[in-house]
DSSP file (Angstrom, degrees, kcal/mol; ACC not computed):
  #  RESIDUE AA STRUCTURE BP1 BP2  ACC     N-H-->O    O-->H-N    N-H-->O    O-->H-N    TCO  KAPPA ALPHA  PHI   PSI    X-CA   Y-CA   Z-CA
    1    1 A X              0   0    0      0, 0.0   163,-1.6     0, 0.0   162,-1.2   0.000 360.0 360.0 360.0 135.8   77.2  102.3   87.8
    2    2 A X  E     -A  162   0A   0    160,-0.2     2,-0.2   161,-0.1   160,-0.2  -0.670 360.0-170.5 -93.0 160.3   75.9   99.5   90.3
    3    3 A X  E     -A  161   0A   0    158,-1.0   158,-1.7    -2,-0.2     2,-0.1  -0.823  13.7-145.5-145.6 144.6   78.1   97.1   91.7
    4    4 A X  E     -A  160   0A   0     -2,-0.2     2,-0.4   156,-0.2   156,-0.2  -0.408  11.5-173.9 -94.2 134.3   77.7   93.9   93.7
    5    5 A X  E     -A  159   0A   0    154,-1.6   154,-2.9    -2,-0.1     2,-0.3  -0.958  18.0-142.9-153.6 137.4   80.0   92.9   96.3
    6    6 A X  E     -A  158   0A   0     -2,-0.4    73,-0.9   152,-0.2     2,-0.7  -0.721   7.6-151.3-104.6 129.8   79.5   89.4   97.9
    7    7 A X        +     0   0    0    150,-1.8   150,-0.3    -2,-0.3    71,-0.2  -0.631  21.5 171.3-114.5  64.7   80.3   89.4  102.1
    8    8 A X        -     0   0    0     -2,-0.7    70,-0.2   148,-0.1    -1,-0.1   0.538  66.4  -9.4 -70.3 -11.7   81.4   85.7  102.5
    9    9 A X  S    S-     0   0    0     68,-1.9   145,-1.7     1,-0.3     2,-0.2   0.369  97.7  -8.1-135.9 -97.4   82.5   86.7  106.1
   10   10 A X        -     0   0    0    143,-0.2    67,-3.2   141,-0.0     2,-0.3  -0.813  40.9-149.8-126.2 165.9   83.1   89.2  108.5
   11   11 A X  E     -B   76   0B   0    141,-0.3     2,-1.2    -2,-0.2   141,-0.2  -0.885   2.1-157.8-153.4 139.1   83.3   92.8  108.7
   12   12 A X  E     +B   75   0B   0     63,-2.9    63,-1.6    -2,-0.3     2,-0.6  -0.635  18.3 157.5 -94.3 111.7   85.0   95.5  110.5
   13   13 A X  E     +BC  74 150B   0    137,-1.2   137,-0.9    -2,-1.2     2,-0.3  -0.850   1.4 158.9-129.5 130.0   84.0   98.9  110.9
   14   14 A X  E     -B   73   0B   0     59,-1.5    59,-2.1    -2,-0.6     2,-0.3  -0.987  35.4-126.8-147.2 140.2   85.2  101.1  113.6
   15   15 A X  E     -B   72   0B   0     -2,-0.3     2,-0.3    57,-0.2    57,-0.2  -0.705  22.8-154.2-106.4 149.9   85.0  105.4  113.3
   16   16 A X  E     -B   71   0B   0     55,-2.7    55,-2.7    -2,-0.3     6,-0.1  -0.909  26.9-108.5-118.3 141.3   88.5  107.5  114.1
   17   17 A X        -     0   0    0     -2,-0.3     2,-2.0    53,-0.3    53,-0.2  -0.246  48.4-102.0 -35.2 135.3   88.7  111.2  115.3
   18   18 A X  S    S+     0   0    0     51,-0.3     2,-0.4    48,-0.2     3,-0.1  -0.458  86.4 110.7 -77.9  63.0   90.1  113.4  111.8
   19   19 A X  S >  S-     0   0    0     -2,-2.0     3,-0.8     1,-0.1     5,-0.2  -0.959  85.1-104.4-136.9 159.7   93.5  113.6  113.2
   20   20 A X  G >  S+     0   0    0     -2,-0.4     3,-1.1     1,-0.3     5,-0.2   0.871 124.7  50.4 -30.1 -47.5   97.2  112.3  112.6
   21   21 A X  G 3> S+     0   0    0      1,-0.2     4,-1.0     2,-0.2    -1,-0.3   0.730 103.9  56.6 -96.8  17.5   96.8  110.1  115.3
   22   22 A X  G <4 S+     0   0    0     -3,-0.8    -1,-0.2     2,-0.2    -2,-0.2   0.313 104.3  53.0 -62.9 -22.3   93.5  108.9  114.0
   23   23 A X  T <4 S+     0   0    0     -3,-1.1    -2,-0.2     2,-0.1    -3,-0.1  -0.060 111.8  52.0 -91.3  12.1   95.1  107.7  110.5
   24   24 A X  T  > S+     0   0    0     -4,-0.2     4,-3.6    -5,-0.2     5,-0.2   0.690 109.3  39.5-103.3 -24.6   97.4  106.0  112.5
   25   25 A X  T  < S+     0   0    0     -4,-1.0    -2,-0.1     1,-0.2    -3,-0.1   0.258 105.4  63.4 -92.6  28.7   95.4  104.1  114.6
   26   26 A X  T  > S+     0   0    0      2,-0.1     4,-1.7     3,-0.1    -1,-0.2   0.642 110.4  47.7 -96.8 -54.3   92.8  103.3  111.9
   27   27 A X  H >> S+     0   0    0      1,-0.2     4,-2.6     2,-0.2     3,-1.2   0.993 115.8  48.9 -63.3 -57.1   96.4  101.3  110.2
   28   28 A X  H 3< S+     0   0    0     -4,-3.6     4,-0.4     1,-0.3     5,-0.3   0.930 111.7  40.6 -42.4 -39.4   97.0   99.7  113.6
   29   29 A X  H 3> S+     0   0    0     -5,-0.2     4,-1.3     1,-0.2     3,-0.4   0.785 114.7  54.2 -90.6 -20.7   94.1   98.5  114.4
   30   30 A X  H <X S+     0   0    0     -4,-1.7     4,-0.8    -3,-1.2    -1,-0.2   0.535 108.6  51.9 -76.7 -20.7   93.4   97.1  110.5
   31   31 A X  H  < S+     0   0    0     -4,-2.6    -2,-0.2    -5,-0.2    -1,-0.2   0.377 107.4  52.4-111.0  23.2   96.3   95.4  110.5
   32   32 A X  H  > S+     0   0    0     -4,-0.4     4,-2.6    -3,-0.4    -2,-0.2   0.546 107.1  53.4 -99.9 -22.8   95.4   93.7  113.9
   33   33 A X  H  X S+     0   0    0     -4,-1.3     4,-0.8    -5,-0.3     5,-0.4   0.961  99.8  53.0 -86.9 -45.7   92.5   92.6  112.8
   34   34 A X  H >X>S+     0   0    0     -4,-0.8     4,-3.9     2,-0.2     5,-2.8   0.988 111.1  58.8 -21.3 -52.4   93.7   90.9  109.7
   35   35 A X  H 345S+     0   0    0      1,-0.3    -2,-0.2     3,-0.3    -1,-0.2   0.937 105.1  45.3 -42.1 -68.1   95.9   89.4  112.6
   36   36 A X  H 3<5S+     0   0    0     -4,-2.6    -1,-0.3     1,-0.3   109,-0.2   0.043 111.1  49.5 -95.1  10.6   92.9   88.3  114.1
   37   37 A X  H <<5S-     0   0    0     -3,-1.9   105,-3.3    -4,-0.8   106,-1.2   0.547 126.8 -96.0 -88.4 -55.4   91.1   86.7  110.5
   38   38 A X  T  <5S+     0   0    0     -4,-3.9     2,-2.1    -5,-0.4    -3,-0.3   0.352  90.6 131.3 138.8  10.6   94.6   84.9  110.0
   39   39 A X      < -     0   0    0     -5,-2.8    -1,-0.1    -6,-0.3     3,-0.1  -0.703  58.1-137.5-114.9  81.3   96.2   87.4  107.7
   40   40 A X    >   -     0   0    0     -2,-2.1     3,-3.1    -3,-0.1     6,-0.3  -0.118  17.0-105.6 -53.0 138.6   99.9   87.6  110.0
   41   41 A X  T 3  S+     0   0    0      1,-0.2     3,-0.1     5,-0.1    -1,-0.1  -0.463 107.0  41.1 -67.9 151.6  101.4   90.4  110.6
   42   42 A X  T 3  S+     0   0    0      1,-0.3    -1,-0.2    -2,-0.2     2,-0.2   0.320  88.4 129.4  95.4 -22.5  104.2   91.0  108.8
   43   43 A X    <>  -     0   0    0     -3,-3.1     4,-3.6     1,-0.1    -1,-0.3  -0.308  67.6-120.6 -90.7 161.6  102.6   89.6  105.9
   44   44 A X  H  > S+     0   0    0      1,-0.2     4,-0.8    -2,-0.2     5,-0.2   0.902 118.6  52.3 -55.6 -44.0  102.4   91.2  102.4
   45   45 A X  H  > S+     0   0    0      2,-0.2     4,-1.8     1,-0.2     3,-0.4   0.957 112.1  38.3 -34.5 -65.2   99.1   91.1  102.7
   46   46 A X  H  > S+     0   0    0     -6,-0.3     4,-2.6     1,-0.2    -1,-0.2   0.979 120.6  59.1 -49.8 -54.6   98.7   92.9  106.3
   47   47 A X  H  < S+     0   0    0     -4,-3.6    -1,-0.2     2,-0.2    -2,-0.2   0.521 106.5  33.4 -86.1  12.2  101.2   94.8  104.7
   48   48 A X  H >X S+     0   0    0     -4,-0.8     4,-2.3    -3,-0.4     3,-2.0   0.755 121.3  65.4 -75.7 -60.6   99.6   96.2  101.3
   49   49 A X  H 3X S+     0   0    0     -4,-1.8     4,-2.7     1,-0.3    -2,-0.2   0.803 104.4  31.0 -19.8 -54.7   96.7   96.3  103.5
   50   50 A X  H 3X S+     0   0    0     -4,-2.6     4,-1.1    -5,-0.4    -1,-0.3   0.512 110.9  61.2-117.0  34.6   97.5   98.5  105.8
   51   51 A X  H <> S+     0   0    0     -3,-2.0     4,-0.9     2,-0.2     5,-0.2   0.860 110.8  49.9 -92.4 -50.2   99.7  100.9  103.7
   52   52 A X  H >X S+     0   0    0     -4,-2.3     4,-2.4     2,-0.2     3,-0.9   0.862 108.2  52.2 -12.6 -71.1   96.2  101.2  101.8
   53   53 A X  H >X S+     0   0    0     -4,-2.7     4,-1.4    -5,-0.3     3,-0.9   0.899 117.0  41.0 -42.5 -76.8   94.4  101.9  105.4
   54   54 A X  H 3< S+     0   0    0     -4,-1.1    -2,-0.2     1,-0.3    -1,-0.2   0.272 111.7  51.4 -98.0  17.6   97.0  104.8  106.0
   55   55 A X  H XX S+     0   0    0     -3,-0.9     4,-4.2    -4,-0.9     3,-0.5   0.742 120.4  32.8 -91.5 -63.0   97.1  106.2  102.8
   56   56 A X  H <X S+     0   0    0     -4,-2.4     4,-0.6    -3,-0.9    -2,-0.2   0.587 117.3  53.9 -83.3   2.0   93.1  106.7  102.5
   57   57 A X  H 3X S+     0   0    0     -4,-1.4     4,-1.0    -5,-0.4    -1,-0.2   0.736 109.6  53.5 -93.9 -20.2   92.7  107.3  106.1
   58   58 A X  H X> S+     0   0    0     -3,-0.5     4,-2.1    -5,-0.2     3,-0.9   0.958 111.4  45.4 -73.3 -69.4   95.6  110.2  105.4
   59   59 A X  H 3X S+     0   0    0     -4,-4.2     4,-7.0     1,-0.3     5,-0.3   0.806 108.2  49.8 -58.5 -23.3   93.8  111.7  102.9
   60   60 A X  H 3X>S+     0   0    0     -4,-0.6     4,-2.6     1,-0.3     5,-1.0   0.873 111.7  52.7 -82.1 -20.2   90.4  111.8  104.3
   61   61 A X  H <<5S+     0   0    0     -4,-1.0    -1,-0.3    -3,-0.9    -2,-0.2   0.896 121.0  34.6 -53.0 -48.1   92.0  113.3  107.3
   62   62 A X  H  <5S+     0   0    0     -4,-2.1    -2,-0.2     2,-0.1    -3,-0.2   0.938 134.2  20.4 -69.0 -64.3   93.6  115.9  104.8
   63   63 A X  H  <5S+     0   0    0     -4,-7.0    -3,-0.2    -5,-0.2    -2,-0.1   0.569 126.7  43.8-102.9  -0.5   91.2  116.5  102.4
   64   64 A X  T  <5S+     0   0    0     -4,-2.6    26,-0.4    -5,-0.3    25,-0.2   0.712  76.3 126.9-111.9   0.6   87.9  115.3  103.9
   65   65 A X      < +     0   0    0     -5,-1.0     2,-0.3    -6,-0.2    -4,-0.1  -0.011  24.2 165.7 -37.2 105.1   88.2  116.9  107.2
   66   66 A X    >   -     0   0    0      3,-0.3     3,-1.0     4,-0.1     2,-0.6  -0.822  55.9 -83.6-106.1 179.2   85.0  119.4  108.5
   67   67 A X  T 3  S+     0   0    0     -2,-0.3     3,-0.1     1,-0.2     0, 0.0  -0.647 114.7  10.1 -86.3 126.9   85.3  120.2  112.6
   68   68 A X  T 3  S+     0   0    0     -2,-0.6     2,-0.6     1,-0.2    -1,-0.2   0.620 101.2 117.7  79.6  26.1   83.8  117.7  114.7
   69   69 A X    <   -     0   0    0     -3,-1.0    -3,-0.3   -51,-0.0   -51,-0.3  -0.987  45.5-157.5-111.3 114.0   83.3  114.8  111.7
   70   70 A X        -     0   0    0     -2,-0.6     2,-0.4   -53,-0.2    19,-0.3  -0.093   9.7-123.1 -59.1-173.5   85.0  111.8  111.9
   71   71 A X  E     -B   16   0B   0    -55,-2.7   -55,-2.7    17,-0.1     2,-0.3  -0.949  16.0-143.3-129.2 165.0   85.9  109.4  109.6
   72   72 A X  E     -BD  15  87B   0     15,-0.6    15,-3.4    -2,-0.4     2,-0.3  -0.974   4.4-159.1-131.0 136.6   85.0  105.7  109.4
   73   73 A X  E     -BD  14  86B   0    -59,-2.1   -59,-1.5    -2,-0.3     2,-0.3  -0.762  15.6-179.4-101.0 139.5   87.2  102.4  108.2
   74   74 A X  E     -BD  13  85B   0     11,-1.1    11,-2.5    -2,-0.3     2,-0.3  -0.904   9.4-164.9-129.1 151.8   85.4   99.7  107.4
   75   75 A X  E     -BD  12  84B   0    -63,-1.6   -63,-2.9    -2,-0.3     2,-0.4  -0.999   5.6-164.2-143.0 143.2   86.9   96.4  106.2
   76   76 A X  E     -BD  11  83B   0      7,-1.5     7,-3.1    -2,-0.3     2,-0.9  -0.937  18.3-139.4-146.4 119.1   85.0   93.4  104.4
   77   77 A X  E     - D   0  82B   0    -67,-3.2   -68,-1.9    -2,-0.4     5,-0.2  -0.894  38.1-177.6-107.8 138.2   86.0   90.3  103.9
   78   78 A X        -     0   0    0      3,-1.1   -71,-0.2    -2,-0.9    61,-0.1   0.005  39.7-101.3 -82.1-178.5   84.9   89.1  100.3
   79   79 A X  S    S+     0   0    0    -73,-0.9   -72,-0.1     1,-0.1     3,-0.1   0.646 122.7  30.2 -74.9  -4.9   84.8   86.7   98.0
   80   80 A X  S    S-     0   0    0    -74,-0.2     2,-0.1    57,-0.1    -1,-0.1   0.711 131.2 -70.8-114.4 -23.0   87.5   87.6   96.0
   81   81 A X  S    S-     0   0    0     55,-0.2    -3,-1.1    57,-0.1     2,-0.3  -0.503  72.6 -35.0-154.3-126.5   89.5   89.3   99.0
   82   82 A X  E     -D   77   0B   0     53,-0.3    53,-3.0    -5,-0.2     2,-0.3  -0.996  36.9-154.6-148.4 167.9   89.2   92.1  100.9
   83   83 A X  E     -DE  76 134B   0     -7,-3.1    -7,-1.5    -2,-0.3     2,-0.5  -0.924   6.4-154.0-120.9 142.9   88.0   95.4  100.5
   84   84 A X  E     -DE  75 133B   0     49,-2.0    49,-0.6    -2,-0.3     2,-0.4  -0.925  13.5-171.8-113.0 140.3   89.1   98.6  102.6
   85   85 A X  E     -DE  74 132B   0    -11,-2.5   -11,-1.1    -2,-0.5     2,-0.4  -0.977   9.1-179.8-126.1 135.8   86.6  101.6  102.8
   86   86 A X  E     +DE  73 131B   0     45,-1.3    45,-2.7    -2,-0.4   -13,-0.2  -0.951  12.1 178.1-142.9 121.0   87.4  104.9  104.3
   87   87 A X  E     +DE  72 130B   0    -15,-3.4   -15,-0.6    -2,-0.4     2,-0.3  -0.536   2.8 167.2-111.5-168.7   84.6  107.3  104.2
   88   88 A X  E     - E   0 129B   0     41,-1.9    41,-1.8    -2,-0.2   -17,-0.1  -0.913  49.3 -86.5 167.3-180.0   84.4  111.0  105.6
   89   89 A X  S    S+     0   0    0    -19,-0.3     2,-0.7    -2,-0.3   -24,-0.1   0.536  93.8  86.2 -93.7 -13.6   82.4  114.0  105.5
   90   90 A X        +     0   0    0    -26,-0.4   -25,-0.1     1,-0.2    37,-0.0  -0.692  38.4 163.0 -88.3  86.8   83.8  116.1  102.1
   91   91 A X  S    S+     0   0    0     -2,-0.7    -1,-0.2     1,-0.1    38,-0.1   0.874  79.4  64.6 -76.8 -65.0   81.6  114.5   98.8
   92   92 A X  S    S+     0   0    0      1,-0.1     2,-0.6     2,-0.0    -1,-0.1   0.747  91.3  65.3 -21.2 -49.7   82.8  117.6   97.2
   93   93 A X        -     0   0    0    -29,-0.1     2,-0.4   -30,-0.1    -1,-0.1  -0.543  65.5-179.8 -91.7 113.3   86.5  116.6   97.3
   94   94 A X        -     0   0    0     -2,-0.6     2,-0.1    28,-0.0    -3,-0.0  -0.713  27.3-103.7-113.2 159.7   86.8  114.0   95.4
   95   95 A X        -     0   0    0     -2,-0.4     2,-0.3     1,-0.0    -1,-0.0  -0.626  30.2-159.6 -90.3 161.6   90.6  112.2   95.0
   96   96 A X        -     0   0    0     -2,-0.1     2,-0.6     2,-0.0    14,-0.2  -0.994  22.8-133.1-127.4 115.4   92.5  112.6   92.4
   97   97 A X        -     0   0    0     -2,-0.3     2,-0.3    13,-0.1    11,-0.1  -0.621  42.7-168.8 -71.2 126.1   95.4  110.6   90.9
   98   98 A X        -     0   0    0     -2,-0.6     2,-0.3     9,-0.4    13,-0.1  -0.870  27.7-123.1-121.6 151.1   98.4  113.7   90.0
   99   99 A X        -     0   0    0     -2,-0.3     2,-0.4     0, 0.0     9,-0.0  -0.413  37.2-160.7 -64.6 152.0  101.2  113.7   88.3
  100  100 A X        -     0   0    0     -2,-0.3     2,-0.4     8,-0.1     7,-0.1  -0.990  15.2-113.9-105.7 144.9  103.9  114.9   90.6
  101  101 A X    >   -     0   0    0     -2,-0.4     3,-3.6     1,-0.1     2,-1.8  -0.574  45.9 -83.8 -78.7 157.0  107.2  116.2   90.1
  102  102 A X  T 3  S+     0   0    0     -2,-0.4    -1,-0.1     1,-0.2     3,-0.1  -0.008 117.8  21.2 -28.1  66.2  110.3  114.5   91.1
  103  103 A X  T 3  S+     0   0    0     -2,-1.8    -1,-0.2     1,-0.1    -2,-0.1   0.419  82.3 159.1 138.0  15.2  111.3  114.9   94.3
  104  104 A X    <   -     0   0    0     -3,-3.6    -1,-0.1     1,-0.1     3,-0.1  -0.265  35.4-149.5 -26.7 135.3  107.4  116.0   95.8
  105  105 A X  S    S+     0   0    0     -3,-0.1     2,-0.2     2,-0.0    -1,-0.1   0.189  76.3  13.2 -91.5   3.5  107.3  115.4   99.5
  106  106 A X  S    S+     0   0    0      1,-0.1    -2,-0.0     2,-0.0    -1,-0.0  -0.947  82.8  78.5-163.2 176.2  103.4  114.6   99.0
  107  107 A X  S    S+     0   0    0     -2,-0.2    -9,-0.4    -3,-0.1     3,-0.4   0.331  74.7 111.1  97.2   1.9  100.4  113.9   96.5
  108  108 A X     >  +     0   0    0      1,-0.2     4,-1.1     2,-0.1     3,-0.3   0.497  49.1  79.7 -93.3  -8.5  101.9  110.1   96.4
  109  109 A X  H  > S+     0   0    0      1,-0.3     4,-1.0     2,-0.2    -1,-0.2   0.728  84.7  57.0 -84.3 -26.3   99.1  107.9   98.2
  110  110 A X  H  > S+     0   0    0     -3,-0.4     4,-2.0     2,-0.2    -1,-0.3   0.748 107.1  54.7 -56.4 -44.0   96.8  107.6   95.8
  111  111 A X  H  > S+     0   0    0     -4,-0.3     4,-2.1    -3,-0.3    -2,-0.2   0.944 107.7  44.2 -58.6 -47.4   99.8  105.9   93.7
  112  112 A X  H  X S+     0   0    0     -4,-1.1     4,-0.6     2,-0.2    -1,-0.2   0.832 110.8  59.4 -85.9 -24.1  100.8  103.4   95.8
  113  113 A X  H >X S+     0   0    0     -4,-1.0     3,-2.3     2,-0.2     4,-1.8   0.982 110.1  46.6 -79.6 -61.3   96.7  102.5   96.5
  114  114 A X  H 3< S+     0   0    0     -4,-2.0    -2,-0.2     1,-0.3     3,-0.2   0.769 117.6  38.6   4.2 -85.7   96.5  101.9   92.8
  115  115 A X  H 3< S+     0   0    0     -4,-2.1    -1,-0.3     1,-0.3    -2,-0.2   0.180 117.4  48.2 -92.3   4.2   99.6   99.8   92.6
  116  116 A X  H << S+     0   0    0     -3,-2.3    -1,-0.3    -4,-0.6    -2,-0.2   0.792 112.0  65.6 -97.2 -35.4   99.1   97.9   95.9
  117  117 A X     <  -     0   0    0     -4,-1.8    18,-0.2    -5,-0.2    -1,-0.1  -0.469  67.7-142.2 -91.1 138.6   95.0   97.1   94.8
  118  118 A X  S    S-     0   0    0     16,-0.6     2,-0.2    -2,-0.1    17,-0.1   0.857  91.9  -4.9 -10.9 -75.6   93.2   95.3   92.3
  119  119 A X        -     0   0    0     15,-0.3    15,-0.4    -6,-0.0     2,-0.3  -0.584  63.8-166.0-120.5 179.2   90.6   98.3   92.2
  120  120 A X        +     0   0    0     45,-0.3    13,-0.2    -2,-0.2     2,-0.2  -0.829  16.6 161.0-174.4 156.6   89.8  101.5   93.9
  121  121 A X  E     -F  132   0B   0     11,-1.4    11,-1.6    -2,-0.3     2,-0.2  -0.752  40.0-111.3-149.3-168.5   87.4  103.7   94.1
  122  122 A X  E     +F  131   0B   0     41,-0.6     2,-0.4     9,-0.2     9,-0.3  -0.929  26.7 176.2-152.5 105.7   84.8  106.6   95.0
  123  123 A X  E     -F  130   0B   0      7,-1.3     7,-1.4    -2,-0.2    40,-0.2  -0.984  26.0-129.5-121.2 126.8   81.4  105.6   96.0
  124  124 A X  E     -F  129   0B   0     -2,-0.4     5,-0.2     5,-0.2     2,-0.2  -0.034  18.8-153.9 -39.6 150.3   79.0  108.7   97.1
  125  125 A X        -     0   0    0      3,-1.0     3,-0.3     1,-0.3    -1,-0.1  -0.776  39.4-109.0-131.8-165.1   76.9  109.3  100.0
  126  126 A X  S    S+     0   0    0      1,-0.3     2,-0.8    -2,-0.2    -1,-0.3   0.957 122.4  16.3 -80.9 -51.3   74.1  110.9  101.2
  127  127 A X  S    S-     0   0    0     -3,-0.1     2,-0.3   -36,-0.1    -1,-0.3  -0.831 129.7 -23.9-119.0 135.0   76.8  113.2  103.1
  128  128 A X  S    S-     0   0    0     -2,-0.8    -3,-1.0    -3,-0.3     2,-0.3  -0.886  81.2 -78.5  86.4-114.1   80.5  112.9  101.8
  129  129 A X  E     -EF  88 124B   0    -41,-1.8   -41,-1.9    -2,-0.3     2,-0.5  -0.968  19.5-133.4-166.2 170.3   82.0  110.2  100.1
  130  130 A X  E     -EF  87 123B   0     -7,-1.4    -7,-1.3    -2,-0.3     2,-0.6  -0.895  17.1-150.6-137.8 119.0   83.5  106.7  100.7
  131  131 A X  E     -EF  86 122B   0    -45,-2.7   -45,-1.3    -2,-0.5     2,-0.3  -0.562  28.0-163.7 -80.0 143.7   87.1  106.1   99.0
  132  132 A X  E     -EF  85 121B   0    -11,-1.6   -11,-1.4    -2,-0.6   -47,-0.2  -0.914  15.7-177.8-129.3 162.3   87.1  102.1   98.3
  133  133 A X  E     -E   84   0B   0    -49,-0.6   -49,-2.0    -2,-0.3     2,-0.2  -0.660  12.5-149.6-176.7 142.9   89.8   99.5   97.5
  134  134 A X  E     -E   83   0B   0    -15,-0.4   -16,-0.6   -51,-0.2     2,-0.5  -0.461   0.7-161.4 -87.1 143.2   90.0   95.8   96.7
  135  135 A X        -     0   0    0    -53,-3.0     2,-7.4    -2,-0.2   -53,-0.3  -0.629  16.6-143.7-128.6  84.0   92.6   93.8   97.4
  136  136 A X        +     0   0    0     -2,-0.5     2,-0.5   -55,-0.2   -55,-0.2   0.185  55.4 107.8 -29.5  26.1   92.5   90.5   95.3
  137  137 A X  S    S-     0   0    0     -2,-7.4    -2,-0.1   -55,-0.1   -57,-0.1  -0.928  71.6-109.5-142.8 158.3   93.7   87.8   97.4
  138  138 A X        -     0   0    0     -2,-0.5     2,-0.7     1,-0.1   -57,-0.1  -0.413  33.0-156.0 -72.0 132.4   92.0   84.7   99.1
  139  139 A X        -     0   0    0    -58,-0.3     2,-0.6   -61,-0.1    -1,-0.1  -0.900   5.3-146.2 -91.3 119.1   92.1   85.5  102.8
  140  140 A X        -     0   0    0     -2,-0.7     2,-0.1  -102,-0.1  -103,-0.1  -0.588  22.0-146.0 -66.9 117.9   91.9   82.2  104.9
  141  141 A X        +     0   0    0     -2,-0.6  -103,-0.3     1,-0.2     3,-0.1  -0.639  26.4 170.9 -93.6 148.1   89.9   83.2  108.2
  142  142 A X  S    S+     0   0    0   -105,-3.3     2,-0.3     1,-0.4  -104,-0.2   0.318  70.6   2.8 -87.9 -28.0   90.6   81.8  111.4
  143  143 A X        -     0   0    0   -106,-1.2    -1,-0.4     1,-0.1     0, 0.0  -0.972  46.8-167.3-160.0 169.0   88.9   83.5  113.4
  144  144 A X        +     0   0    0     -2,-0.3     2,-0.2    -3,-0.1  -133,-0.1   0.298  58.3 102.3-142.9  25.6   86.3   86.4  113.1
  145  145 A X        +     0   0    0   -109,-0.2     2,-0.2  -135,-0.1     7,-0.1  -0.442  42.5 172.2 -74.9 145.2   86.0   87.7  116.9
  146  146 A X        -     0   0    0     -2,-0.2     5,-0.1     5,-0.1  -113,-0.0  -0.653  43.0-141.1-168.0 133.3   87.6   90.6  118.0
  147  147 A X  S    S+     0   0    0     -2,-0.2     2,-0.3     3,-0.1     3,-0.1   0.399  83.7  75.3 -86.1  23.1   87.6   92.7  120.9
  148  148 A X  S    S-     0   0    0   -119,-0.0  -135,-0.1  -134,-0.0  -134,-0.0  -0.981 100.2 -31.4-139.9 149.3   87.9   96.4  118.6
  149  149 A X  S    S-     0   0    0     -2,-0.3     2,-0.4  -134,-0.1  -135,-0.2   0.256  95.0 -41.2   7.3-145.8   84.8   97.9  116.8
  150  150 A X  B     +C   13   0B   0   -137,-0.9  -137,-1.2    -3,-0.1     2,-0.4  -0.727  48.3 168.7 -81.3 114.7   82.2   95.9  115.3
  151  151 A X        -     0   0    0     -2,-0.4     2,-0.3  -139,-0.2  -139,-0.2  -0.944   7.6-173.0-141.2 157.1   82.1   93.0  113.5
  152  152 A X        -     0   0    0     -2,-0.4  -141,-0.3  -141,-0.2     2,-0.2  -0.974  22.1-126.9-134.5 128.0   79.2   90.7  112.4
  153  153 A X        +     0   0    0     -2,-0.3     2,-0.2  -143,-0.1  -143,-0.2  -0.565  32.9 169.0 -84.9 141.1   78.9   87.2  110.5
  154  154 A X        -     0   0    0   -145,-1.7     2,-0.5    -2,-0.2    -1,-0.0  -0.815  29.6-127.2-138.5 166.0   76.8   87.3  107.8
  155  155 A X  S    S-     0   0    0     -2,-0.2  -147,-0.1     1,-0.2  -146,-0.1  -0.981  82.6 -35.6-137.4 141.1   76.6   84.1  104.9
  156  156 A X  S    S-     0   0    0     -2,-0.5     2,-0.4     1,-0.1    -1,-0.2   0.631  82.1-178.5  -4.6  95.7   77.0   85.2  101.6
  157  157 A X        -     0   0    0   -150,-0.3  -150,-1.8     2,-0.0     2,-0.4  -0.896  17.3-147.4 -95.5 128.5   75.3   88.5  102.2
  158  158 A X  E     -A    6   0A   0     -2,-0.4     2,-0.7  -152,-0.2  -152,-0.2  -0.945  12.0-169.3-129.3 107.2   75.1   90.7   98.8
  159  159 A X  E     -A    5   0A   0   -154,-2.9  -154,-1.6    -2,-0.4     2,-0.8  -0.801  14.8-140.0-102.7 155.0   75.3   94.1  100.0
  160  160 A X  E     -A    4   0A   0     -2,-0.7     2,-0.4  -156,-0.2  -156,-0.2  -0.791  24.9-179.2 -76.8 108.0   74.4   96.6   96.5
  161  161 A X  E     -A    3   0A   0   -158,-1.7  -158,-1.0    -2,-0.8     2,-0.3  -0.982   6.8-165.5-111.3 137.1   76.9  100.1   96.4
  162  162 A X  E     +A    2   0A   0     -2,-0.4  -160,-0.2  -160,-0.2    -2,-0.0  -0.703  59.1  51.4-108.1-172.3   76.4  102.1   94.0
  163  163 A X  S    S+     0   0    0   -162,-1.2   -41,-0.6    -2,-0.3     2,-0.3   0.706  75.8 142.9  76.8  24.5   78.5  105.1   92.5
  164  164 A X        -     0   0    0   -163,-1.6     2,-0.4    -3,-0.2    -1,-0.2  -0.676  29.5-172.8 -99.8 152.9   81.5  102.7   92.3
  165  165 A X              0   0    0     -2,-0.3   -45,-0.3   -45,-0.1   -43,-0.0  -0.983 360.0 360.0-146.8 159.9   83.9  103.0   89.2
  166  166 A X              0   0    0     -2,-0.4   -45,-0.1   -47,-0.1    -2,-0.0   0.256 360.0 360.0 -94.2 360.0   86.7  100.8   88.4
C-alpha cells in the first residue's frame, strides 16, 4: 500500500549508537526538539511524544540490533501532526502487538504506541525496516532551528513511503 505524507515544515533526523543509552538519548533529544518547534516540555504532547520515541527506539535496540548498525529517529512535522520514525537494521523482525500475561515485566511498548498514536506502523527498506507513528495533533512551530542533527525547511514537500499499513 502507498501512502502520502505531506511535510508542511521541518524535519529532524539524527542516528543513535544500538544501546540503552542510545534509546535514551534519542527520547531526550526528541523531546528537546519539540521544545525547540514550540511543543513545551512537560506537555502531553512532548509527553506521548517522547514515550513513543523510547518505546520504538527500545525495541529497535532490542529487537533490531546487528553489531556495529545504528539506528536512526527521524521526526516530521506534518500536516496533520507529527510523525516519529525509528528505523534499524533487522527487516526480518518485524513488531508485533502480544497479548501479555498479567504481571509481564516486558512486551508492553507496542501497547502504549498504539494507544498514545493515531497510527503506527512498518514501512520496509532496502536494508531493515522503519517502525512509524503519527501523532494527530496541530503542532504550532516557533521555531525550526536547532543546534542537534539535521533539520531542513521544506514547503509542502510530498514525500511517497510505501509499505505503510494502518
Amino acid at each position: 500500500m502507498n501512502a502520502e505524507i505531506t511535510l508542511v515544515g521541518a524535519e529532524f533526523v539524527q542516528r543513535f549508537s544500538a544501546t540503552r543509552r542510545g534509546a535514551r538519548l534519542a527520547r531526550r533529544l526528541a523531546v528537546h526538539q519539540l521544545d525547540e518547534w514550540g511543543v513545551s516540555y512537560g506537555s502531553e504532547l512532548s509527553d506521548d511524544v517522547g514515550v513513543i520515541v523510547a518505546e520504538l527506539a527500545a525495541n529497535a535496540v532490542l529487537h533490531g540490533y546487528l553489531p556495529g548498525r545504528d539506528f536512526e529517529l527521524r521526526l516530521l512535522l506534518i500536516a496533520d501532526g507529527l510523525r516519529v520514525e525509528v528505523s534499524d537494521a533487522r527487516g526480518e523482525r518485524r513488531p508485533e502487538v502480544v497479548d501479555r500475561e498479567p504481571g509481564a515485566e516486558t512486551g508492553y511498548g507496542l501497547h502504549l504506541v498504539a494507544a498514545l498514536a493515531a497510527k503506527w506502523g512498518v514501512a520496509e527498506r532496502t536494508v531493515g525496516k522503519t517502525v512509524w507513528a503519527q501523532v494527530d495533533r496541530p503542532v504550532a512551530r516557533t521555531s525550526t532551528q536547532s543546534g542537534t542533527g539535521q533539520v531542513s525547511q521544506t514547503e509542502s514537500t510530498v514525500c511517497s513511503v510505501t509499505g505503510l499499513s494502518s
